[in-house]
FIPABA-372876 format. One record per residue (C-alpha): residue number from 1; residue in one letter; chain; x, y, z. Coordinates in steps of 0.001 Angstrom, whole numbers, padded with zeros to 6 digits. Layout:
BEGIN
(NUM,A,A,(X,Y,Z))
...
This chain:
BEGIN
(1,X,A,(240504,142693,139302))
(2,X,A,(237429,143996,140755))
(3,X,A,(236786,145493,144155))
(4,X,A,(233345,145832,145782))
(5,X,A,(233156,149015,148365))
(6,X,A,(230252,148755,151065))
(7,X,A,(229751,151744,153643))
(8,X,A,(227504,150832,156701))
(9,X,A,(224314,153359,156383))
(10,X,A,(221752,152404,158852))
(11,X,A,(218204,149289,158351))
(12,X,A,(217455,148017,155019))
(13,X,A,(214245,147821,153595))
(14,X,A,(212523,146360,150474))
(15,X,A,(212830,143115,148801))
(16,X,A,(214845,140857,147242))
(17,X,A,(214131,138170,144643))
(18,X,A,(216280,134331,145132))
(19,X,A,(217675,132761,141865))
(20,X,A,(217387,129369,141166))
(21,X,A,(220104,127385,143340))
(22,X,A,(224094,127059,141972))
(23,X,A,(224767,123614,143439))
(24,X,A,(220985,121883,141795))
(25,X,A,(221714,123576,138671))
(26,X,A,(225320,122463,138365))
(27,X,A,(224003,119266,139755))
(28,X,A,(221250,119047,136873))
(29,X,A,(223451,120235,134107))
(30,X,A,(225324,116771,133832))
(31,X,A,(222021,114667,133146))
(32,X,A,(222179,116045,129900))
(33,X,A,(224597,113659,129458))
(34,X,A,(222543,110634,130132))
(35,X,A,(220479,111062,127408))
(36,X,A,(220027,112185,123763))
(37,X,A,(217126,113812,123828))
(38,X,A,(216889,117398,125271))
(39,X,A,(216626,119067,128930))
(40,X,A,(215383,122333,129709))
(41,X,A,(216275,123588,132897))
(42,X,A,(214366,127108,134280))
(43,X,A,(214906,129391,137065))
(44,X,A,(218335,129154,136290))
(45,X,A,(221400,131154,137960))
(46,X,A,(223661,133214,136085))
(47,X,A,(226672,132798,137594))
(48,X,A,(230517,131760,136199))
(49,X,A,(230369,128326,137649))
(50,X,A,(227290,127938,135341))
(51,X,A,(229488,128930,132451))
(52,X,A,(231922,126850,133283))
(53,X,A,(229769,123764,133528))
(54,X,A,(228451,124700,130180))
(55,X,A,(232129,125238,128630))
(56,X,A,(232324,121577,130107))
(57,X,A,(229490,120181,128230))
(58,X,A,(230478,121664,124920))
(59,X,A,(233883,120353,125276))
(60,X,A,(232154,117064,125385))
(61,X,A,(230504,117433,122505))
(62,X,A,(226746,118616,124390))
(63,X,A,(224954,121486,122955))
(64,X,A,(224096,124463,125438))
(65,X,A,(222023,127557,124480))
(66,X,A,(220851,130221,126857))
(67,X,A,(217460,131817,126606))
(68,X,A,(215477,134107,128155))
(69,X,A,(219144,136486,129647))
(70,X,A,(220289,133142,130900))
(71,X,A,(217631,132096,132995))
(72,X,A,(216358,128863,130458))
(73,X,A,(219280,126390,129566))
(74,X,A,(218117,124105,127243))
(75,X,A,(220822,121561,126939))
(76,X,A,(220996,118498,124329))
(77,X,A,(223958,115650,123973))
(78,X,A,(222201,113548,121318))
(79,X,A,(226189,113772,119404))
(80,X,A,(228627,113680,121615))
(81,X,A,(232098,113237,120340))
(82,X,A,(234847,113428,122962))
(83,X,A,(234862,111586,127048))
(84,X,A,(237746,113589,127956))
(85,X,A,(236980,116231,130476))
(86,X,A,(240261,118693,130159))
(87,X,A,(242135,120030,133433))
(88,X,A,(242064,123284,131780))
(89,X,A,(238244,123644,132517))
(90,X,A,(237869,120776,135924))
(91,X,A,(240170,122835,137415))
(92,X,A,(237925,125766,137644))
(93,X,A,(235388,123977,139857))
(94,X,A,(234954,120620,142076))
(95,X,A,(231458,120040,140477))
(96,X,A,(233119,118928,136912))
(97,X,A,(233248,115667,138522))
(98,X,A,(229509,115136,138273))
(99,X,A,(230294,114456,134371))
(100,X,A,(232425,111359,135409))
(101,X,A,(228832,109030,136071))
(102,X,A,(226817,110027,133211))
(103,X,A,(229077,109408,131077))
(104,X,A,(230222,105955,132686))
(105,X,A,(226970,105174,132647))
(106,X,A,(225853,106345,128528))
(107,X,A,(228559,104977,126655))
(108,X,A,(230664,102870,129279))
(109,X,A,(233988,104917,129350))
(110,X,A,(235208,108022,130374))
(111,X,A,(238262,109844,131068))
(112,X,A,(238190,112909,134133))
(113,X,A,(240502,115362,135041))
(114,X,A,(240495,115569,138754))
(115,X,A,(238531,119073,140342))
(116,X,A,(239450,122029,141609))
(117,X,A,(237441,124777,143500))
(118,X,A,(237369,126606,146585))
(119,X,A,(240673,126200,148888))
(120,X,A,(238193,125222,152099))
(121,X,A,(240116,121898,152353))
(122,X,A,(240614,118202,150443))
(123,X,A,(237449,117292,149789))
(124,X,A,(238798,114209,147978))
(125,X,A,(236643,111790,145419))
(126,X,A,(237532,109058,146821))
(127,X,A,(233581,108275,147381))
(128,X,A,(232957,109057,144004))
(129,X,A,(234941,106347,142981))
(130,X,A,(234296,103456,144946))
(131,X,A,(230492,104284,143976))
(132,X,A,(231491,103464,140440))
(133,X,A,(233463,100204,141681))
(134,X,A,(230842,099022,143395))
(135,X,A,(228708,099325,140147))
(136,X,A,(231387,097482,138157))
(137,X,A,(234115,100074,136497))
(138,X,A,(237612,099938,136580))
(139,X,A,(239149,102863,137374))
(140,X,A,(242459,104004,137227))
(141,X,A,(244044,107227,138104))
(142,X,A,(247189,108634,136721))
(143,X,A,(248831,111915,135422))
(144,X,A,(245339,113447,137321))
(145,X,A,(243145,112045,135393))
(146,X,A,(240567,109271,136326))
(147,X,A,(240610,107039,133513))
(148,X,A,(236984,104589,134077))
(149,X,A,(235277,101899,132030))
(150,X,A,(232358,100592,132775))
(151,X,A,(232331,096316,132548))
(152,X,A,(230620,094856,129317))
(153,X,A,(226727,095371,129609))
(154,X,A,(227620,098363,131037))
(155,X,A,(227214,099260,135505))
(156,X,A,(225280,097037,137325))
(157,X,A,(223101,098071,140438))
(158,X,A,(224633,097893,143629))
(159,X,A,(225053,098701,147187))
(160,X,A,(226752,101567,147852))
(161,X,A,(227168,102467,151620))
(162,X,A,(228979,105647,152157))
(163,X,A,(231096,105815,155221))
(164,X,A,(230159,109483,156127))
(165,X,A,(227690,111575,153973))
(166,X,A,(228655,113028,150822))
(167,X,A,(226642,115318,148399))
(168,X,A,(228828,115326,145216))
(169,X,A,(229025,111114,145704))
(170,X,A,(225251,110704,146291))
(171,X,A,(225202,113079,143573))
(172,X,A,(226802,111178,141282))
(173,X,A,(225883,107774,141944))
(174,X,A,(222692,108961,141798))
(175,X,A,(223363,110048,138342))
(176,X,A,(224994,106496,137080))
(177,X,A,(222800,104275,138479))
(178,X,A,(219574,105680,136522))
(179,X,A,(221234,103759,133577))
(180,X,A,(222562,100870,135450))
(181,X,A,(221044,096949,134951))
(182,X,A,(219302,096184,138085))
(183,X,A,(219019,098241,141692))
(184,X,A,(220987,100277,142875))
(185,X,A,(220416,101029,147112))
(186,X,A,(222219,104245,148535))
(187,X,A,(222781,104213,151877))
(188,X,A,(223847,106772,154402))
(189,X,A,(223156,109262,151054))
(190,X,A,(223258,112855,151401))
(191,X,A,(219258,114257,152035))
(192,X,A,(219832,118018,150461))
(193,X,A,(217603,119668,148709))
(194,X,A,(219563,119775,145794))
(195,X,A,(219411,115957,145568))
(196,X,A,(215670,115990,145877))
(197,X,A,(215586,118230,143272))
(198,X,A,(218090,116050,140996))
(199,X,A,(215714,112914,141921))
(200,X,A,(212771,114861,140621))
(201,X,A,(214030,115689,137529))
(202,X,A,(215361,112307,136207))
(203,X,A,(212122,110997,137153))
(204,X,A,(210738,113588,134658))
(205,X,A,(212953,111801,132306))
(206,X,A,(212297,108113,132890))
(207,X,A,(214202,107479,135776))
(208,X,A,(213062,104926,138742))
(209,X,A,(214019,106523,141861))
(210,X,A,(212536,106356,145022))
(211,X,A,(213393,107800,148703))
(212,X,A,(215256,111014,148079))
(213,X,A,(215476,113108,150750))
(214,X,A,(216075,110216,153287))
(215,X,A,(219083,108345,154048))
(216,X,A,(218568,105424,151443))
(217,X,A,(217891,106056,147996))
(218,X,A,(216648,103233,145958))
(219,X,A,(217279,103490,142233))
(220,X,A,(215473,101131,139179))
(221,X,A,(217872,101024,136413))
(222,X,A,(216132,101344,132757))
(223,X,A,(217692,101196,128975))
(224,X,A,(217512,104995,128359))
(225,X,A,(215915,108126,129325))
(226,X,A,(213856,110915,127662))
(227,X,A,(213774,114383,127833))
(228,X,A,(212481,116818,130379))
(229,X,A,(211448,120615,131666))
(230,X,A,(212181,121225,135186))
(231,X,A,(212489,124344,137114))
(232,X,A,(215639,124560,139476))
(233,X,A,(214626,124933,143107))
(234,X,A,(215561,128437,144983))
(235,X,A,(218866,128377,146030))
(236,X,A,(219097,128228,150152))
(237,X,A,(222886,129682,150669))
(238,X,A,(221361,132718,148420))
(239,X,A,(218200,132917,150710))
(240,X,A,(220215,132511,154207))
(241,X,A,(222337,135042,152964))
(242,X,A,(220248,137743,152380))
(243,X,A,(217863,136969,155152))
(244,X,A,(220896,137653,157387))
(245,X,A,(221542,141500,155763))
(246,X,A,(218622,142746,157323))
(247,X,A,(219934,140890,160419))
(248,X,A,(222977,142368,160712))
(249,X,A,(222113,146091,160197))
(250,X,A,(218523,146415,160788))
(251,X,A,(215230,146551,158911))
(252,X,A,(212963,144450,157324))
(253,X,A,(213847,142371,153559))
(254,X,A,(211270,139955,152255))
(255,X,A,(213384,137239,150296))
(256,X,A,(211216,136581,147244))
(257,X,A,(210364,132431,146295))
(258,X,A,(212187,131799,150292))
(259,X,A,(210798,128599,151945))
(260,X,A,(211644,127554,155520))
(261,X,A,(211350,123404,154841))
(262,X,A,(215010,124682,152726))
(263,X,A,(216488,126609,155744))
(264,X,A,(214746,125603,158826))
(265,X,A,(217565,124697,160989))
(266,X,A,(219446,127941,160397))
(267,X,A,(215445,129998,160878))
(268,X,A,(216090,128277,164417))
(269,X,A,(219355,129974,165212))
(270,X,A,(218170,133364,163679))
(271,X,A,(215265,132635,166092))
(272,X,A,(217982,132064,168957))
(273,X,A,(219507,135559,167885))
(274,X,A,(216574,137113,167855))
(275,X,A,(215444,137553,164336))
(276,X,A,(212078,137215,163498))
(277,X,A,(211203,135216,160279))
(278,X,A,(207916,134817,158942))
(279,X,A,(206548,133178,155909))
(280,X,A,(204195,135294,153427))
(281,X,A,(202662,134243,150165))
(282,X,A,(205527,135643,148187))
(283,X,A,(208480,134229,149934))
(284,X,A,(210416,135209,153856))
(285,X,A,(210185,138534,155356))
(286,X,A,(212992,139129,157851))
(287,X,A,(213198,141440,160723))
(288,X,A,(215530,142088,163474))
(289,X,A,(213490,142296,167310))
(290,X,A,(214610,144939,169735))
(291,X,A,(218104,145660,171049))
(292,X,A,(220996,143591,169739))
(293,X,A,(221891,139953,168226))
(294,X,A,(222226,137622,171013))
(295,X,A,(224747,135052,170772))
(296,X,A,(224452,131571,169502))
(297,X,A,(226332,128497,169033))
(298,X,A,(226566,126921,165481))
(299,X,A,(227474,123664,164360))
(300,X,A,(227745,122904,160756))
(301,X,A,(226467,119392,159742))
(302,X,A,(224719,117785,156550))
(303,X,A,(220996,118796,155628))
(304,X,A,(218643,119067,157307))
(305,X,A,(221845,120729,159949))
(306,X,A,(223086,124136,159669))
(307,X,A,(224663,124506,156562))
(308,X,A,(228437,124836,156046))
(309,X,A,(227725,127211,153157))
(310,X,A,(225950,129585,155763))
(311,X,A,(228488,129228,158376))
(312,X,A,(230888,132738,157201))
(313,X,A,(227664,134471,156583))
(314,X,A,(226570,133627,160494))
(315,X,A,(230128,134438,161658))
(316,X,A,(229702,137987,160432))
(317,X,A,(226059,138759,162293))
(318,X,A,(227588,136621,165324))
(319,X,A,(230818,139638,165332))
(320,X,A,(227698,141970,165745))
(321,X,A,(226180,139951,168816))
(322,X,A,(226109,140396,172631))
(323,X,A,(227658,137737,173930))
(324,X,A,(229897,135104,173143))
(325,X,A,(229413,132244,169996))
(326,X,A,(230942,129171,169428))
(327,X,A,(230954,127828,165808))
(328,X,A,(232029,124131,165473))
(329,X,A,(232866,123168,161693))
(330,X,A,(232284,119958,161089))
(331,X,A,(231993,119702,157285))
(332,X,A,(234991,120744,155779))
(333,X,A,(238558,121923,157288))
(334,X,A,(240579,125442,156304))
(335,X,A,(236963,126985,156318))
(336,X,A,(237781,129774,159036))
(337,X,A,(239582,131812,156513))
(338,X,A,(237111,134512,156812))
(339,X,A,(238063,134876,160562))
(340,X,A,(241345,137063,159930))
(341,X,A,(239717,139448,157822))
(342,X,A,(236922,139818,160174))
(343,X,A,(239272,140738,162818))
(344,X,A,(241122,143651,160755))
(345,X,A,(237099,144901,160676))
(346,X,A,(237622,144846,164661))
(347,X,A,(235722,141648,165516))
(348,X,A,(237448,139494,167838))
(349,X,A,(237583,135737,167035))
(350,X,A,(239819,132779,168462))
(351,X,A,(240358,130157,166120))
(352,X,A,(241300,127133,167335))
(353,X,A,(241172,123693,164881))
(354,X,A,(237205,123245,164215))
(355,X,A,(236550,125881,166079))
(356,X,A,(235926,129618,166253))
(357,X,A,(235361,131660,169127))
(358,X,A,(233569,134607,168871))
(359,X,A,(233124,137863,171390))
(360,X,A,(230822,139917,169943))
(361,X,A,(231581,143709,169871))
(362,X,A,(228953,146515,169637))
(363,X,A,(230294,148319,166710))
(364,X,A,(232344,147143,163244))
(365,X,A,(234775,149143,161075))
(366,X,A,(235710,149508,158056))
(367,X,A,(238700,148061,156872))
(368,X,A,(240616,146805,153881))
(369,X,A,(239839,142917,153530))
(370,X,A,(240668,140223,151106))
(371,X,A,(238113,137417,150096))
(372,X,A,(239590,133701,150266))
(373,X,A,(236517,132066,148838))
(374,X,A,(232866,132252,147977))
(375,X,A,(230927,132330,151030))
(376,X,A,(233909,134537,152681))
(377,X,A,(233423,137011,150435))
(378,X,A,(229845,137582,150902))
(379,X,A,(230805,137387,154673))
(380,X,A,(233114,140640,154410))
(381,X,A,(230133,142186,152387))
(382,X,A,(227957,141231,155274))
(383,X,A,(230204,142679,157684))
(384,X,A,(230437,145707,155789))
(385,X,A,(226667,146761,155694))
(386,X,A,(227219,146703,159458))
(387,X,A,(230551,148510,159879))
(388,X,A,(231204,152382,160661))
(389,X,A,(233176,154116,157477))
(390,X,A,(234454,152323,154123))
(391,X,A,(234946,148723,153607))
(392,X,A,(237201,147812,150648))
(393,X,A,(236361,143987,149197))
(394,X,A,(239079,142967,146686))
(395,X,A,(239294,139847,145160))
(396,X,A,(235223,139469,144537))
(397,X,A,(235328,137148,141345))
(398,X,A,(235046,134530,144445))
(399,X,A,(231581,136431,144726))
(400,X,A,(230374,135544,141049))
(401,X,A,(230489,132300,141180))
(402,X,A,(227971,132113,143687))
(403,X,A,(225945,135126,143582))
(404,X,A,(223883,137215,141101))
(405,X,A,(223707,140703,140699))
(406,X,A,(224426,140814,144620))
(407,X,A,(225652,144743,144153))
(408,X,A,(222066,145251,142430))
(409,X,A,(220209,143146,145101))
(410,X,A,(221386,145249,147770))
(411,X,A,(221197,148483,146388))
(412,X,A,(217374,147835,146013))
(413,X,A,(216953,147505,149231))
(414,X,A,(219295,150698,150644))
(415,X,A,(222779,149500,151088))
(416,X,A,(225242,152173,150042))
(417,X,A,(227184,148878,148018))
(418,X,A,(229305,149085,144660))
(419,X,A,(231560,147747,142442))
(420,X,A,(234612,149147,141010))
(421,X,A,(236204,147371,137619))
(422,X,A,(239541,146573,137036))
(423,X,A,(241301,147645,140041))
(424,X,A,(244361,146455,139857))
(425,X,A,(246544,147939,143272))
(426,X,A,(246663,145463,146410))
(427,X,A,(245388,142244,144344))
């Protein structure tokens, strides 16, 4: 397996362009499935979970061609032959469930192999599913598969009011009830960007939708939909993450296509830490003020809240910060994994439950560390461009599923970064 090796040299400087975002496009992928016409998606990532998705869709029977070195997917399911999505390929990644409604709602049936992903806690589908009850189906889960059918006619609108907020569930009731007879009403639904950017493009192809963004989503069922172009939006975890490399060791990065509206509540703490962001025609440009990081508290909570996805990356400038932080994780449990690895890089964090204390330390070193999942590993990489000496990353294909060319996107703005293949020893 690979290793990435990053040695701490001093302020960065340059810029760095922001893909299109993993969790719209994977998001976005799946309404191929509603329809038989085709959808071309731009500005997209190139990234495994993006091939997995698409291994997905051609098990199903979709059609998937990349264009343009991966960056156009133009995607078409006017034949598709099998509803069984395989464990072999779910297992790979939570967001397979997001084929589970479109499919419902298409052709009435389908058979899912529950997720996998990350190991940052349950996470169950539970939501999911009593989306699709509400709607009509009958589900029923055995051998770990969820085996739904949708009741003659096909779903019927509904009210679906989700105890706490969920993305993937919004997601994908979202997704269903675009075919569905009648209204559907979300409540208490997840207000991410990615789901505004979902809404928008099954309005592009016929869909009724209204209130994305807010709270309650209110969905017009029609007979079918049509084809569409749409452009994924920038991908915010990306954008925080690289806005916080100039944070952590100095210098000045301008994140190309950046917008605040996508990350203004974590702008706010880089504001409390004494960052200065500012918005140019081209994107962010990101600059550390004088002296040290101050310390911050952090929170994570559901848009338009600091984002969970951001919380390792802001545990790794917070190691580098004068003062004591407190970050309270409120999304998702098991997600201070990180924290250990940190600590053999000599920062000193108490973990307690939900929470992580942090005492920040004037100086980092480099160390041998291990990634656990996807945003840890870019937190270790982080740490790294801020540590005295070596720092050793193994286990990185955590890093692809969620980044692009991050070796190459560093590098061009000075980071003394690199990646070493097949390296076997201490895996």
């Amino acid at each position: 397996m690979d290793q990435i090796i990053v040695r701490g040299n001093g302020p960065l400087k340059g810029e760095i362009p922001i893909t299109g975002a993993k969790n719209a496009c994977l998001t976005l992928m799946p309404a191929t499935l509603l329809t038989d016409q085709p959808l071309t998606l731009t500005n997209a990532p190139r990234l495994s979970d993006i091939r997995t998705m698409t291994a997905l869709l051609q098990s199903l029977g979709a059609e998937v061609a990349s264009l343009q070195e991966g960056q156009v997917l133009t995607l078409s399911s006017h034949d598709l032959n099998n509803h069984t999505a395989d464990y072999e390929i779910v297992r790979k990644m939570r967001a397979s469930i997001l084929v589970l409604g479109p499919m419902l709602a298409r052709d009435g049936h389908a058979i899912v192999s529950l997720p996998g992903g990350c190991a940052i806690g349950a996470r169950p589908v539970d939501l999911h599913l009593k989306a699709f009850e509400a709607m009509g189906a009958q589900l029923d889960l055995r051998d770990g598969y969820v085996h739904a059918k949708a009741p003659a006619g096909g779903l019927k609108g509904a009210v679906i009011d989700f105890p706490i907020v969920s993305v993937g569930a919004t997601e994908n009731a979202l997704l269903a009830a675009t075919l569905a007879r009648g209204t559907t009403v979300i409540k208490n639904a997840a207000r991410e960007p990615e789901i505004v950017d979902l809404a928008q493009c099954l309005r592009r192809m016929g869909a009724h939708i209204d209130g994305e963004g807010t709270s309650t989503i209110t969905i017009e069922g029609v007979q079918t939909l049509g084809g569409a172009t749409h452009p994924v939006v920038t991908d915010r975890i990306e954008l925080g993450t690289y806005m916080l490399a100039p944070a952590i060791c100095g210098g000045e990065v301008e994140c190309l296509g950046g917008r605040i509206d996508l990350v203004a509540a974590f702008c706010e703490k880089l504001d409390e830490a004494g960052i200065d962001v500012t918005e140019t025609d081209r994107g962010l440009k990101v600059s550390r003020k004088n002296g040290r990081v101050r310390a911050v508290d952090v929170v994570t909570e559901p848009f338009p809240g600091f984002p969970t996805d951001l919380q390792a990356q802001m545990m790794a400038l917070l190691c580098t910060a004068e003062g004591t932080s407190v970050l309270e994780e409120k999304i998702f449990e098991n997600r201070f994994m990180h924290a250990p690895e940190l600590i053999r890089m000599g920062a000193r964090i108490d973990v307690h439950g939900g929470h992580a204390t942090v005492h920040g330390t004037s100086k980092l070193r480099g160390a041998r560390v291990m990634a656990t999942d996807l945003r840890a590993s870019v937190s270790l990489i982080l740490a790294g461009l801020a540590a005295e000496g070596e720092t050793v990353v193994s286990r990185v294909y955590h890093l692809d599923r969620g980044y692009e060319k991050v070796v190459r996107k560093l590098r061009g703005v000075g980071a003394d970064i690199e990646r070493i293949k097949g390296v076997t020893a201490d895996e």
